[in-house]
Every structure is written in C-alpha cells, then in structure tokens.
PDB file of the backbone (N, CA, C, O) and the ligand in Angstrom, with CONECT records:
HET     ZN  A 101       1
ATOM      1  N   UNK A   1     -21.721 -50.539 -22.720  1.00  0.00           N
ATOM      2  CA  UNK A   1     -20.488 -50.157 -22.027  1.00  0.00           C
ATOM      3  C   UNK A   1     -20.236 -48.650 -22.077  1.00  0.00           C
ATOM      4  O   UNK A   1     -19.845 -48.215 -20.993  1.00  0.00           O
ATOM      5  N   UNK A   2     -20.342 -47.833 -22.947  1.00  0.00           N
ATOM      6  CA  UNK A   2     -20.033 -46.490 -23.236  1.00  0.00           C
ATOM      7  C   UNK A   2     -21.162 -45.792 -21.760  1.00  0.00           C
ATOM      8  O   UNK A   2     -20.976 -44.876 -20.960  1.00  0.00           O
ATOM      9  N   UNK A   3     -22.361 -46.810 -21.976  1.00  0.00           N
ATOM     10  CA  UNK A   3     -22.793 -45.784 -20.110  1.00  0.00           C
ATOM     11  C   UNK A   3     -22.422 -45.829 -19.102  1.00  0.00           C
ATOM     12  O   UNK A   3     -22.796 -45.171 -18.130  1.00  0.00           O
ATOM     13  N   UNK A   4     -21.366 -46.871 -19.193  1.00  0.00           N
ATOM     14  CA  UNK A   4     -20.577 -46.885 -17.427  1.00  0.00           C
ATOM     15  C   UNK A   4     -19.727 -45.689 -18.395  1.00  0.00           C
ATOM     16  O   UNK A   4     -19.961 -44.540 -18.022  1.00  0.00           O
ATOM     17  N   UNK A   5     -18.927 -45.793 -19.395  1.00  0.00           N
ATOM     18  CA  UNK A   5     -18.162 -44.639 -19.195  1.00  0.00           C
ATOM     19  C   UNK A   5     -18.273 -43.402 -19.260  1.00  0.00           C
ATOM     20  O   UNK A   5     -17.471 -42.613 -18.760  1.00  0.00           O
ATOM     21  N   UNK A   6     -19.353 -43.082 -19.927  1.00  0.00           N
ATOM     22  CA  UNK A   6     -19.259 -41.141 -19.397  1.00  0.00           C
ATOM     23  C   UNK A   6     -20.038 -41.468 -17.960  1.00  0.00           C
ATOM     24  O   UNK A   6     -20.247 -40.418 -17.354  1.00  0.00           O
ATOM     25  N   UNK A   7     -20.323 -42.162 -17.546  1.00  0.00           N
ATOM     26  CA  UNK A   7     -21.028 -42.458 -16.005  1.00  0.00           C
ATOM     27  C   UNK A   7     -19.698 -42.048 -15.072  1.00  0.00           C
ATOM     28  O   UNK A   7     -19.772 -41.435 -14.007  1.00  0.00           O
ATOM     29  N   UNK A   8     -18.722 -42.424 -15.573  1.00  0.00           N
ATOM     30  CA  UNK A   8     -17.424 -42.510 -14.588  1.00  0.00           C
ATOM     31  C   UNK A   8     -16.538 -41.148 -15.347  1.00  0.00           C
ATOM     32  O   UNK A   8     -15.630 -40.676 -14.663  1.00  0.00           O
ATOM     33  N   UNK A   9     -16.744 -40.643 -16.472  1.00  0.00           N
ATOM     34  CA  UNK A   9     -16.191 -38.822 -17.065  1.00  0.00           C
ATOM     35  C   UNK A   9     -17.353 -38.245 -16.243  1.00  0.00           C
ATOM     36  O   UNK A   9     -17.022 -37.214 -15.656  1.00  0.00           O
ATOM     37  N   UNK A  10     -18.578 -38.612 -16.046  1.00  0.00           N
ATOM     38  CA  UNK A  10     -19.004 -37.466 -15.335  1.00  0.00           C
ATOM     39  C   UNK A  10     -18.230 -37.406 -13.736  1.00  0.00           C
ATOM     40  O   UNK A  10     -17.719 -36.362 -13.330  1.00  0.00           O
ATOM     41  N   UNK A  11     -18.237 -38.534 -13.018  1.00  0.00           N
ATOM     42  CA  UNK A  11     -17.888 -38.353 -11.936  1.00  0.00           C
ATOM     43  C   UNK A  11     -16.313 -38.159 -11.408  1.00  0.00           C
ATOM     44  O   UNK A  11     -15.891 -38.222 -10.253  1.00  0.00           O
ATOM     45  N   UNK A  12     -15.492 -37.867 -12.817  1.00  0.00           N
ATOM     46  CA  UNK A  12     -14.598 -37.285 -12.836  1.00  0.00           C
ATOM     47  C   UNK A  12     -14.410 -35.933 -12.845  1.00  0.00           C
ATOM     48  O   UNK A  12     -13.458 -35.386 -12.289  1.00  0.00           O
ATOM     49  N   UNK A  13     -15.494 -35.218 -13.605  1.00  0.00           N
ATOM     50  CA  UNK A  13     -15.878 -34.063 -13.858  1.00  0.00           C
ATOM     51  C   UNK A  13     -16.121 -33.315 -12.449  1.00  0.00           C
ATOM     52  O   UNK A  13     -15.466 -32.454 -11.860  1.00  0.00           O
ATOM     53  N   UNK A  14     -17.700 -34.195 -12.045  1.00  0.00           N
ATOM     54  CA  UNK A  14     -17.891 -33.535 -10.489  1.00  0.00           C
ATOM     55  C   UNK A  14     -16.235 -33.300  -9.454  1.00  0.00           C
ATOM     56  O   UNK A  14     -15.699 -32.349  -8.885  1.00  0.00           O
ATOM     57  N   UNK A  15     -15.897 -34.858  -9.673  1.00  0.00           N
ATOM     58  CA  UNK A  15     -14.993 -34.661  -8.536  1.00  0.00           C
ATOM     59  C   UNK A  15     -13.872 -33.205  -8.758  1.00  0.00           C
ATOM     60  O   UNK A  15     -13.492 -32.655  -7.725  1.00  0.00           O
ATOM     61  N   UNK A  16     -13.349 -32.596 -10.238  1.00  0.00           N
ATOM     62  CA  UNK A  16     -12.836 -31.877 -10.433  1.00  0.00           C
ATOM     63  C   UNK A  16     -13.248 -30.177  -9.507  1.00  0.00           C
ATOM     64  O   UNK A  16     -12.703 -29.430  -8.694  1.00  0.00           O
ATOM     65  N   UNK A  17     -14.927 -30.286 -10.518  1.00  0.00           N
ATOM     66  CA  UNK A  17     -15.742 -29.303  -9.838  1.00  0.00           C
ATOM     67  C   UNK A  17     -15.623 -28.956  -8.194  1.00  0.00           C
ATOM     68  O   UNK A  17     -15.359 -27.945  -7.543  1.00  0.00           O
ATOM     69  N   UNK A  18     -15.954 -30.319  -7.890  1.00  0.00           N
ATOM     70  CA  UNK A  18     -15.406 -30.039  -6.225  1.00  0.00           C
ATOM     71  C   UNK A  18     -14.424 -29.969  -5.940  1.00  0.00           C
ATOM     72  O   UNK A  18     -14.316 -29.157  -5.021  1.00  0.00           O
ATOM     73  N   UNK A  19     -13.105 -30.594  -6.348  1.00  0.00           N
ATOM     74  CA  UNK A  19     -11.966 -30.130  -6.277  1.00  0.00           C
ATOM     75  C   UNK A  19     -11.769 -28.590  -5.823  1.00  0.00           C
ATOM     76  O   UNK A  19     -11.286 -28.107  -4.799  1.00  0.00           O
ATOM     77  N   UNK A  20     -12.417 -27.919  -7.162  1.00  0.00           N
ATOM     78  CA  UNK A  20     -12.235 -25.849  -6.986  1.00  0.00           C
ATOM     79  C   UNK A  20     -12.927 -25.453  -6.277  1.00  0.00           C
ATOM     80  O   UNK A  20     -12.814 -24.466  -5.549  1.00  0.00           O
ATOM     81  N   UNK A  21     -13.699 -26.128  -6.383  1.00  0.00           N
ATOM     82  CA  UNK A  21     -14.890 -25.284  -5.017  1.00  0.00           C
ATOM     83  C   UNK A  21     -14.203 -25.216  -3.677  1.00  0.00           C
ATOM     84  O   UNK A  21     -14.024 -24.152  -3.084  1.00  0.00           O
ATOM     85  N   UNK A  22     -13.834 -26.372  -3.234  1.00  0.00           N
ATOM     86  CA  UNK A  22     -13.154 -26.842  -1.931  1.00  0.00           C
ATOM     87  C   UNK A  22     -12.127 -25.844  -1.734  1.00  0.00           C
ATOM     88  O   UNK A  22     -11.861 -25.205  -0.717  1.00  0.00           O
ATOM     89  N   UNK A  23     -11.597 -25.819  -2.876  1.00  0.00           N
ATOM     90  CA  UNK A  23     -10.128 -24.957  -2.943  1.00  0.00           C
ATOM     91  C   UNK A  23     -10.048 -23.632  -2.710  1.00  0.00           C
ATOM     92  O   UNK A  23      -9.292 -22.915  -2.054  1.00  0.00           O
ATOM     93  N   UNK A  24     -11.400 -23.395  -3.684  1.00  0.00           N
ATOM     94  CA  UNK A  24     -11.755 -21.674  -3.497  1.00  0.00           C
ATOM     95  C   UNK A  24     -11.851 -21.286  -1.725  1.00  0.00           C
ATOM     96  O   UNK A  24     -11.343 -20.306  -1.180  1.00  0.00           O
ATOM     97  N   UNK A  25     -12.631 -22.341  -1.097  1.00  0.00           N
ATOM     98  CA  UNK A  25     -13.909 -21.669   0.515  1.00  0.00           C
ATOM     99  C   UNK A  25     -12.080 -21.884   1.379  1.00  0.00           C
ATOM    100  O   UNK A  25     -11.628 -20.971   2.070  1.00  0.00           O
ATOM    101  N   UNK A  26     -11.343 -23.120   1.162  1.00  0.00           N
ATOM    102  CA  UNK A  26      -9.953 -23.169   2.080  1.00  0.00           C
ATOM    103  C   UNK A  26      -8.871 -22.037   2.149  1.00  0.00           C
ATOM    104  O   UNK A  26      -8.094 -21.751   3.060  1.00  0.00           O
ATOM    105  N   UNK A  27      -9.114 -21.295   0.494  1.00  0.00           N
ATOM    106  CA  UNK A  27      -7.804 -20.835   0.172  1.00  0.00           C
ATOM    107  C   UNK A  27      -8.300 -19.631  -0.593  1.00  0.00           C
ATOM    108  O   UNK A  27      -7.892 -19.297  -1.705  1.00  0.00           O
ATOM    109  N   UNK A  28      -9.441 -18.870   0.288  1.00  0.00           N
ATOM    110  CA  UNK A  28     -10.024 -17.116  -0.639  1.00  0.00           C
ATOM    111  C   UNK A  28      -8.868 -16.286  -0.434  1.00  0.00           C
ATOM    112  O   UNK A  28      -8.891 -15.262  -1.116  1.00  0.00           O
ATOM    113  N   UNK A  29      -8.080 -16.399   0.146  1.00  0.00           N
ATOM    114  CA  UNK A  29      -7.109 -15.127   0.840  1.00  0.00           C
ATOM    115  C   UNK A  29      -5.871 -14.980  -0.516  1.00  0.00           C
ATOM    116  O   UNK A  29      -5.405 -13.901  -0.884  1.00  0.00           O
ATOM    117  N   UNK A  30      -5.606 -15.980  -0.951  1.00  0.00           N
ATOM    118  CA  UNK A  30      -4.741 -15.707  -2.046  1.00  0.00           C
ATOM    119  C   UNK A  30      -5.238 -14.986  -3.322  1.00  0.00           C
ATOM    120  O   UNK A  30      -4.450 -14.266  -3.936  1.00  0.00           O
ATOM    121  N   UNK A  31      -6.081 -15.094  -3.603  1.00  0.00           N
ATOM    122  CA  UNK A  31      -7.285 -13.922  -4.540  1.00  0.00           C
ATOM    123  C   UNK A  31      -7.055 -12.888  -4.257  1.00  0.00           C
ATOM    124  O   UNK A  31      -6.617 -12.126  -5.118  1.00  0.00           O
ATOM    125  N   UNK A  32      -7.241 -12.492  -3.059  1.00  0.00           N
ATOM    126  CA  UNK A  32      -7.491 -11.306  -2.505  1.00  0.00           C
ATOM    127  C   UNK A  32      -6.315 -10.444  -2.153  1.00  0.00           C
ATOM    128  O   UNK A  32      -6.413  -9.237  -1.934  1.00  0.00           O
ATOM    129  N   UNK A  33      -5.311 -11.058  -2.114  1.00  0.00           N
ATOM    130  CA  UNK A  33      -3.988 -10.591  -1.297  1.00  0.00           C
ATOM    131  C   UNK A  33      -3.058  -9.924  -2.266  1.00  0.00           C
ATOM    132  O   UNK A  33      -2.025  -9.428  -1.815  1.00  0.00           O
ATOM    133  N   UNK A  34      -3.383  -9.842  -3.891  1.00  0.00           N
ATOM    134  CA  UNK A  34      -2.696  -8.396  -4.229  1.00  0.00           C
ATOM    135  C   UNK A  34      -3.919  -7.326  -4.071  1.00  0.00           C
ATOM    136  O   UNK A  34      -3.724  -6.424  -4.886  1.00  0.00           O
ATOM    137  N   UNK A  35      -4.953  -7.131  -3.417  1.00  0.00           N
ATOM    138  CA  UNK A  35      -6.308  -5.949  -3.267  1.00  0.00           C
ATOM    139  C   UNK A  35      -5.308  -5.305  -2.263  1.00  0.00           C
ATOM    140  O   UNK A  35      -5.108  -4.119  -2.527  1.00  0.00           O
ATOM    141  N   UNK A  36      -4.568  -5.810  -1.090  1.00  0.00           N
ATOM    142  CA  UNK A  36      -4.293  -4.903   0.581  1.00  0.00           C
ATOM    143  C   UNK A  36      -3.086  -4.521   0.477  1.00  0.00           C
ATOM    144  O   UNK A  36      -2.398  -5.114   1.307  1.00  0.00           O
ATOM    145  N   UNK A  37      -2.556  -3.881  -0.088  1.00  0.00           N
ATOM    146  CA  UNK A  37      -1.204  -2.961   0.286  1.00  0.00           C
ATOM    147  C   UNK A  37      -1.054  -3.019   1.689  1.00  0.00           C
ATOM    148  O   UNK A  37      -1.975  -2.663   2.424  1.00  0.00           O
ATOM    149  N   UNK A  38       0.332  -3.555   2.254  1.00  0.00           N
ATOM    150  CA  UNK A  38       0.739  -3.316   3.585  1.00  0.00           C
ATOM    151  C   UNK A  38       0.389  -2.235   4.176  1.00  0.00           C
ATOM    152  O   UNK A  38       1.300  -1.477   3.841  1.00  0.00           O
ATOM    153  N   UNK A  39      -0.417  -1.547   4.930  1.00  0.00           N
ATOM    154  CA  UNK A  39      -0.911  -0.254   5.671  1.00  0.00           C
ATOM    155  C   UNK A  39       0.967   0.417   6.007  1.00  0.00           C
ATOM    156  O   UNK A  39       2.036  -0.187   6.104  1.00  0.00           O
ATOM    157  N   UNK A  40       0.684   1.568   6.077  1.00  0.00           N
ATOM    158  CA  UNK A  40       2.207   2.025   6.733  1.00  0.00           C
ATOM    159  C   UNK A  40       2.035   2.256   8.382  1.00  0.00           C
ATOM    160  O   UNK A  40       0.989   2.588   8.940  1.00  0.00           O
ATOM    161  N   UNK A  41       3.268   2.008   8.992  1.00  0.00           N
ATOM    162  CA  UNK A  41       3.287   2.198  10.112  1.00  0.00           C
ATOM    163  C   UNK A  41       2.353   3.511  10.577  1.00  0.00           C
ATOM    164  O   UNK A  41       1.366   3.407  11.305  1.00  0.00           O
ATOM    165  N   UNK A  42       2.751   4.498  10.134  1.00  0.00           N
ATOM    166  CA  UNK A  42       2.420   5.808  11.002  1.00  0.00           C
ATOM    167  C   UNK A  42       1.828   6.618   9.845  1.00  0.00           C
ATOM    168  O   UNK A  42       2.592   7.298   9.161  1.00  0.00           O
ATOM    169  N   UNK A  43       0.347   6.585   9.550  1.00  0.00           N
ATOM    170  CA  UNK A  43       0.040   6.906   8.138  1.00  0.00           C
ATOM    171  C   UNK A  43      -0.251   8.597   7.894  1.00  0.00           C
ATOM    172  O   UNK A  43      -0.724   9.354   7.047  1.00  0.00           O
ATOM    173  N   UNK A  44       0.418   8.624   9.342  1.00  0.00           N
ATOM    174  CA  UNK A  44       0.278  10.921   9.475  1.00  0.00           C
ATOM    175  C   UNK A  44       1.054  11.688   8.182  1.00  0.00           C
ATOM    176  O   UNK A  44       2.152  11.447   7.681  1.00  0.00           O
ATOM    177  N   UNK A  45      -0.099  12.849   7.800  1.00  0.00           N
ATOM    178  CA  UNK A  45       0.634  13.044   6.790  1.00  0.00           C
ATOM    179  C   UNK A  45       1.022  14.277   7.611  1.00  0.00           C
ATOM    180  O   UNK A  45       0.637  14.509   8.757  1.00  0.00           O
ATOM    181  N   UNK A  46       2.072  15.256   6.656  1.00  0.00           N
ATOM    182  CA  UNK A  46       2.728  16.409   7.425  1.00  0.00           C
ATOM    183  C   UNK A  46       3.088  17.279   6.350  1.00  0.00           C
ATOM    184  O   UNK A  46       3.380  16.747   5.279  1.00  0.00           O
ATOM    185  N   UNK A  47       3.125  18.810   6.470  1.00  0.00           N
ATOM    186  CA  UNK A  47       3.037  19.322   5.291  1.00  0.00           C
ATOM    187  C   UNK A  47       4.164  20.135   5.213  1.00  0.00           C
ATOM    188  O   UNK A  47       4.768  20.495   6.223  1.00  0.00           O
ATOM    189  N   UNK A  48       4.608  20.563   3.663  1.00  0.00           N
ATOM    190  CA  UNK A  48       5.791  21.054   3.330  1.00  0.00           C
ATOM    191  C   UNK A  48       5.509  22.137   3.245  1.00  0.00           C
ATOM    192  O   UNK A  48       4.802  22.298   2.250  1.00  0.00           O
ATOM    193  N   UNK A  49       5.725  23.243   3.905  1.00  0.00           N
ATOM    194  CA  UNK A  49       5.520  25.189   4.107  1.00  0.00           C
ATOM    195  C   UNK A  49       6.042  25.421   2.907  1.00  0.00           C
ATOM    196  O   UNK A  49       5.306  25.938   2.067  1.00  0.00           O
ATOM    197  N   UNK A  50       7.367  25.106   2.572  1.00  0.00           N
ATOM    198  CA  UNK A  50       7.800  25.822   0.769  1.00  0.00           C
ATOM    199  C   UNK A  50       7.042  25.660  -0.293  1.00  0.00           C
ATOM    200  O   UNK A  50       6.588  26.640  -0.884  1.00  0.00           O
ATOM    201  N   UNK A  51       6.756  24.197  -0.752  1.00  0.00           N
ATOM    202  CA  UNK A  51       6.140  24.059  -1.702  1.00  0.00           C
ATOM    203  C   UNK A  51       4.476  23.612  -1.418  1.00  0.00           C
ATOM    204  O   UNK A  51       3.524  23.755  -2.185  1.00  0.00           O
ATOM    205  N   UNK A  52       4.492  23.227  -0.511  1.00  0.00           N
ATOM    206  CA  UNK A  52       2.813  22.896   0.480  1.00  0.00           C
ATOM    207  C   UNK A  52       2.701  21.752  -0.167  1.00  0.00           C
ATOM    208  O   UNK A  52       1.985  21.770  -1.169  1.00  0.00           O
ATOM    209  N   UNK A  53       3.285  20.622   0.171  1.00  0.00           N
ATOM    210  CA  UNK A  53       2.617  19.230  -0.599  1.00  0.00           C
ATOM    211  C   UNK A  53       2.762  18.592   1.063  1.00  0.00           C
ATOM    212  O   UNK A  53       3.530  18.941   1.960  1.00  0.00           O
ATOM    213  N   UNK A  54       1.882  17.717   1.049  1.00  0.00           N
ATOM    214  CA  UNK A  54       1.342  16.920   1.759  1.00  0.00           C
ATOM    215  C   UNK A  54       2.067  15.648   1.410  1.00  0.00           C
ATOM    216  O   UNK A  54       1.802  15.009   0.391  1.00  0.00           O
ATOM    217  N   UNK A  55       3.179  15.224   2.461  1.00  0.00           N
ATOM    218  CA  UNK A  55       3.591  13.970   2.467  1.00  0.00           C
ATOM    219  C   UNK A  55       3.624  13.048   3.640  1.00  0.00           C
ATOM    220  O   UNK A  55       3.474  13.498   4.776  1.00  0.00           O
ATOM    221  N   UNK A  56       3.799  11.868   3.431  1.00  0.00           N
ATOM    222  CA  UNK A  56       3.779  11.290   4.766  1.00  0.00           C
ATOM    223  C   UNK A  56       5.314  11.509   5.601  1.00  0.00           C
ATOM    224  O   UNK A  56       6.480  11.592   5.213  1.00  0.00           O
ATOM    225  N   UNK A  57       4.653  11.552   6.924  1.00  0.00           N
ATOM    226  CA  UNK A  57       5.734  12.068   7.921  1.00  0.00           C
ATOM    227  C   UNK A  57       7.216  11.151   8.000  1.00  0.00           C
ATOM    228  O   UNK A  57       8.254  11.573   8.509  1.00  0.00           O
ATOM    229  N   UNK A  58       6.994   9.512   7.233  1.00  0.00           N
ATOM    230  CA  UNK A  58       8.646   8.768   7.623  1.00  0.00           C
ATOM    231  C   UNK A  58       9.409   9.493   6.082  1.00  0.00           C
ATOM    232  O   UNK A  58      10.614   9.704   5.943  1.00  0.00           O
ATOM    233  N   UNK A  59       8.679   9.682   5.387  1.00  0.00           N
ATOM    234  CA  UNK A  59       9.351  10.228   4.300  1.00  0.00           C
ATOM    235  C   UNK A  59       9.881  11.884   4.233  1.00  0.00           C
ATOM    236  O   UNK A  59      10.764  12.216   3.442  1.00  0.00           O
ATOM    237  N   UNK A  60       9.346  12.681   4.992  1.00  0.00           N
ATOM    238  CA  UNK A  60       9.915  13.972   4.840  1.00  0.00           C
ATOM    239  C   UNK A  60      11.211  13.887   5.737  1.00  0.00           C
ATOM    240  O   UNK A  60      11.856  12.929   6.161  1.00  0.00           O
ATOM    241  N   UNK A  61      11.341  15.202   5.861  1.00  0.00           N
ATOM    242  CA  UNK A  61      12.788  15.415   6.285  1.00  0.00           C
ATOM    243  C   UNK A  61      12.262  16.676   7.727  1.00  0.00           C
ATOM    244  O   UNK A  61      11.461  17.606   7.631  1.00  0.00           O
ATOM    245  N   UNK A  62      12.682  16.444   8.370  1.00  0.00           N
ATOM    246  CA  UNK A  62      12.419  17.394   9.987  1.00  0.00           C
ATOM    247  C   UNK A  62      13.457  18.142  10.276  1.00  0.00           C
ATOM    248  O   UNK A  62      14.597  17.727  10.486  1.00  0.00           O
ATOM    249  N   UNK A  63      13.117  19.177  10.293  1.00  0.00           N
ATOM    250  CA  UNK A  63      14.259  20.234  10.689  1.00  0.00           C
ATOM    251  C   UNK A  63      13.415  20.961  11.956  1.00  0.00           C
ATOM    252  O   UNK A  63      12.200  21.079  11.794  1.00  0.00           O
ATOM    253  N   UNK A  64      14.030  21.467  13.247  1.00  0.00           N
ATOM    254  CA  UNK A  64      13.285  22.121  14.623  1.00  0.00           C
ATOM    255  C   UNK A  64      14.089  23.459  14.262  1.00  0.00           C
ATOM    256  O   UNK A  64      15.266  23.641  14.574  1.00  0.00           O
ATOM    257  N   UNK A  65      13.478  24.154  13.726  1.00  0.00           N
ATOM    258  CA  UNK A  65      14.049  25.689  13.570  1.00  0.00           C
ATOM    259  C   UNK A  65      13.099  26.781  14.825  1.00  0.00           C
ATOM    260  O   UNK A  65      11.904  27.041  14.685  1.00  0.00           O
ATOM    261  N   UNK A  66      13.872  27.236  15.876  1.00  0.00           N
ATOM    262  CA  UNK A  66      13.379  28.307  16.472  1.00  0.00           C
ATOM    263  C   UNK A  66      12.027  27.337  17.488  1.00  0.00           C
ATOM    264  O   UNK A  66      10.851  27.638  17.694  1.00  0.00           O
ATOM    265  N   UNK A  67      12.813  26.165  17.924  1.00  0.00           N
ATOM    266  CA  UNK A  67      11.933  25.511  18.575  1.00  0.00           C
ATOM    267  C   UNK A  67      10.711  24.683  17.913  1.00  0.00           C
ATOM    268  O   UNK A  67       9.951  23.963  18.561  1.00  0.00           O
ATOM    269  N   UNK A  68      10.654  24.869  16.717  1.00  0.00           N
ATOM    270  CA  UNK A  68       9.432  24.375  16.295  1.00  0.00           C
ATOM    271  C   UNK A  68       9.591  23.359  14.941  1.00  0.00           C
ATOM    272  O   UNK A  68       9.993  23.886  13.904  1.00  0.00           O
ATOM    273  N   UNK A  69       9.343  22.212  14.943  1.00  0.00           N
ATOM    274  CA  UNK A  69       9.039  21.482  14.257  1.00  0.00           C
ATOM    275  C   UNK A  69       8.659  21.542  12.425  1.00  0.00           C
ATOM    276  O   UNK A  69       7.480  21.474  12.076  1.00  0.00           O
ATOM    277  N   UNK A  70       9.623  21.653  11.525  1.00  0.00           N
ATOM    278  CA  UNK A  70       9.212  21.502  10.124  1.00  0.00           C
ATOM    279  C   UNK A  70       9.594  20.929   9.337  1.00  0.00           C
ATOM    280  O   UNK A  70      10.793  20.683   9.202  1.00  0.00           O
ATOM    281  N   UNK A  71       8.465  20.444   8.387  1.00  0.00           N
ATOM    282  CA  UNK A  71       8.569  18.898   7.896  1.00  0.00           C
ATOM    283  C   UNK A  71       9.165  19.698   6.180  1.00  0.00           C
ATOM    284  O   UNK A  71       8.517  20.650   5.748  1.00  0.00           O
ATOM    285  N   UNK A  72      10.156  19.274   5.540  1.00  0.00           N
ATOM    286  CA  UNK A  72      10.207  19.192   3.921  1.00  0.00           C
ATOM    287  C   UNK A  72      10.547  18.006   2.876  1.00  0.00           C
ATOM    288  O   UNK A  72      11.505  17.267   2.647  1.00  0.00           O
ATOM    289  N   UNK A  73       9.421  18.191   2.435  1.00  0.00           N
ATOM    290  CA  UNK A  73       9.909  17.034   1.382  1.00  0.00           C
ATOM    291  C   UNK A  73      11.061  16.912   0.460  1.00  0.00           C
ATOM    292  O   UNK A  73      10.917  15.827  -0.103  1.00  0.00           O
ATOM    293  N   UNK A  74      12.098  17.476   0.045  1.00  0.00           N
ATOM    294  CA  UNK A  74      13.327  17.361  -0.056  1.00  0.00           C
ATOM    295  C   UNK A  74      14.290  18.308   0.655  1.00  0.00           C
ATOM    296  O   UNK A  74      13.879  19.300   1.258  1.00  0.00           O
ATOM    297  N   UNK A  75      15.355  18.038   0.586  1.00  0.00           N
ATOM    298  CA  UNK A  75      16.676  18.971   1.436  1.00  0.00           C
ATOM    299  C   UNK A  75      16.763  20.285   0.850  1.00  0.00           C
ATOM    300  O   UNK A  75      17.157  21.330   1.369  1.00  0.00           O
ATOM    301  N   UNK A  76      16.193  19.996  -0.691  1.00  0.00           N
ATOM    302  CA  UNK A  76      16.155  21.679  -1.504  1.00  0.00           C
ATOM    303  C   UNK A  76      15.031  22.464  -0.660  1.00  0.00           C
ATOM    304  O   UNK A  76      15.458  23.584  -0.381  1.00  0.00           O
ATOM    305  N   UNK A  77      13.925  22.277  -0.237  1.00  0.00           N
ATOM    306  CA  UNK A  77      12.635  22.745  -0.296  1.00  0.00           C
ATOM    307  C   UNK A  77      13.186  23.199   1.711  1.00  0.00           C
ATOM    308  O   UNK A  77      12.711  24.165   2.308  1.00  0.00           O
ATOM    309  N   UNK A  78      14.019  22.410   2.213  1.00  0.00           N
ATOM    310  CA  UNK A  78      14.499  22.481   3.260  1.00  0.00           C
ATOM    311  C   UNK A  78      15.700  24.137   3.479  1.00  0.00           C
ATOM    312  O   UNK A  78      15.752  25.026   4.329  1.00  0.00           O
ATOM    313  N   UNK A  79      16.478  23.836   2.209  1.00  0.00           N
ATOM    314  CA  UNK A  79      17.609  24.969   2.242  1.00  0.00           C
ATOM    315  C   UNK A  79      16.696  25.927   1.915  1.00  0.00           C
ATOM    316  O   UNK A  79      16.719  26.874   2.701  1.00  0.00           O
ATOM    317  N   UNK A  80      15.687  26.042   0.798  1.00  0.00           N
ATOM    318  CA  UNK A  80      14.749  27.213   0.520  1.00  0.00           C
ATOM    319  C   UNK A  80      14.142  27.999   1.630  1.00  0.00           C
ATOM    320  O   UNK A  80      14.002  29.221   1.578  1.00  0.00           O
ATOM    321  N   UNK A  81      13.813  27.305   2.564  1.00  0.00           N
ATOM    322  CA  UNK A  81      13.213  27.808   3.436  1.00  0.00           C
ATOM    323  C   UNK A  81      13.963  28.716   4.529  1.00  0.00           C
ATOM    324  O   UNK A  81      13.513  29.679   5.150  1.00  0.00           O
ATOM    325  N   UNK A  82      15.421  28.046   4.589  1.00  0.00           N
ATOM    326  CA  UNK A  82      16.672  28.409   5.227  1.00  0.00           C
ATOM    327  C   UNK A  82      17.003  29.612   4.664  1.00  0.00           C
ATOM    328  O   UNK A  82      17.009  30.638   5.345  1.00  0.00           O
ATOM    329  N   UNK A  83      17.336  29.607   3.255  1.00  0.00           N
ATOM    330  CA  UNK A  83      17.750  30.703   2.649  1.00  0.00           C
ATOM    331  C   UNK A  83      16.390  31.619   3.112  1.00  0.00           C
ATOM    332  O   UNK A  83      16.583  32.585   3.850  1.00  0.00           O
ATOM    333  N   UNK A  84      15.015  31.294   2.663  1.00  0.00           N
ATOM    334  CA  UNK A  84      13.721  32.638   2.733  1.00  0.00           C
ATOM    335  C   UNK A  84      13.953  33.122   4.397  1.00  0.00           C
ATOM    336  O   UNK A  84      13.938  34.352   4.415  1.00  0.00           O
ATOM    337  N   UNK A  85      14.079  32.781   5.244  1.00  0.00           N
ATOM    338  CA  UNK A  85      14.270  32.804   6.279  1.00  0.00           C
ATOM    339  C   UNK A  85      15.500  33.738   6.930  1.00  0.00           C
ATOM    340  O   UNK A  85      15.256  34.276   8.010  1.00  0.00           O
ATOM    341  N   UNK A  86      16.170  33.848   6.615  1.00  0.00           N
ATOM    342  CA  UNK A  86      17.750  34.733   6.685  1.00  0.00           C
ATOM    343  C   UNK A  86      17.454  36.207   5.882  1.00  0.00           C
ATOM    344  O   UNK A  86      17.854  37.315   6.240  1.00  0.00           O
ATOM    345  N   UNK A  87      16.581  35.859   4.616  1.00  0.00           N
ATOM    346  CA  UNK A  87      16.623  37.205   3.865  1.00  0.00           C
ATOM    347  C   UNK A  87      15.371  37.738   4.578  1.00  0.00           C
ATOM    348  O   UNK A  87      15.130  38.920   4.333  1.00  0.00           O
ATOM    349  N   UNK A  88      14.807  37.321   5.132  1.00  0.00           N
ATOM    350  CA  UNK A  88      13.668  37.889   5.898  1.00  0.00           C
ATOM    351  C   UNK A  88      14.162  38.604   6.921  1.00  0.00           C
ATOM    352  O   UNK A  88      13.428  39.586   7.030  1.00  0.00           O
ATOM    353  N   UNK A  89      15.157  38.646   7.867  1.00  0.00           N
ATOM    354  CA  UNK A  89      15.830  38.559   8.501  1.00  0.00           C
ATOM    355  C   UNK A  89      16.627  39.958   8.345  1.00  0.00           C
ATOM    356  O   UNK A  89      17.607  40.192   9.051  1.00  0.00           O
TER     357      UNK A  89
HETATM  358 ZN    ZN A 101       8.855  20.636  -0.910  1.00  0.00          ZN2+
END
C-alpha cells in the first residue's frame, strides 16, 4: 500500500510543479512590472542658465524674457537671473 501512496505524493507534487510553471508562461508580466517606471510624457530635458542643471521641461519653471524662452529650476534661480540681468543693465 505505501506504493500507491507516494505514487499519488508524487503526482501531487508534479501537479503542483505544473501548477507554477503554468502560472509563470500566463502571468510573466507581474515579475517584471516593478523593472518599467511609467516613461514621462515629454521626456525633453531643458537647461537652467543660472545654475546649468539639466532638468526635465514639466518640472522647470518658463519665463519668455526679451522674446525668448528660459527654463529654471526653481523661482530663486529664476529671480537670480532677473536680478543678474538688471545689474547688467
Ligand atoms: Zn537652478
């Protein structure tokens, strides 16, 4: 009697085995899905003239001074430029 029963633990075993296997080839994407950070919309970067750092463009701040387009990464680095700009002046 004990060979019908690991006869029937093994084929509990397999069926487990296949169980994950099955599970793995249906369902790879959940593994994988903390690897892909959401891409950002608009992944342009744009650069800060005061301090020169390279940030992405939804995050800076845009000011059109004298017709032209400039990106700063904070409102300080923004007034800095305001203020260098006047004493130049
Ligand atoms: Zn800056």
């Amino acid at each position: 009697m004990t060979g019908v029963f690991f006869r029937f633990l093994f084929y509990i075993i397999l069926a487990y085995v296949i169980y994950l296997f099955v599970r793995l080839l249906l369902f790879p994407r959940r593994l994988s899905r903390r690897d892909r950070p959401r891409p950002r919309l608009s992944g342009m970067m744009v650069k800060d003239e005061v301090c020169n750092t390279y940030l992405p463009k939804d995050e800076a701040i845009l000011d059109r001074i004298d017709g032209k387009d400039h990106y700063f990464c904070s409102e300080a680095c923004r007034r800095k430029f305001l203020d260098e700009r006047k004493a130049g002046d």
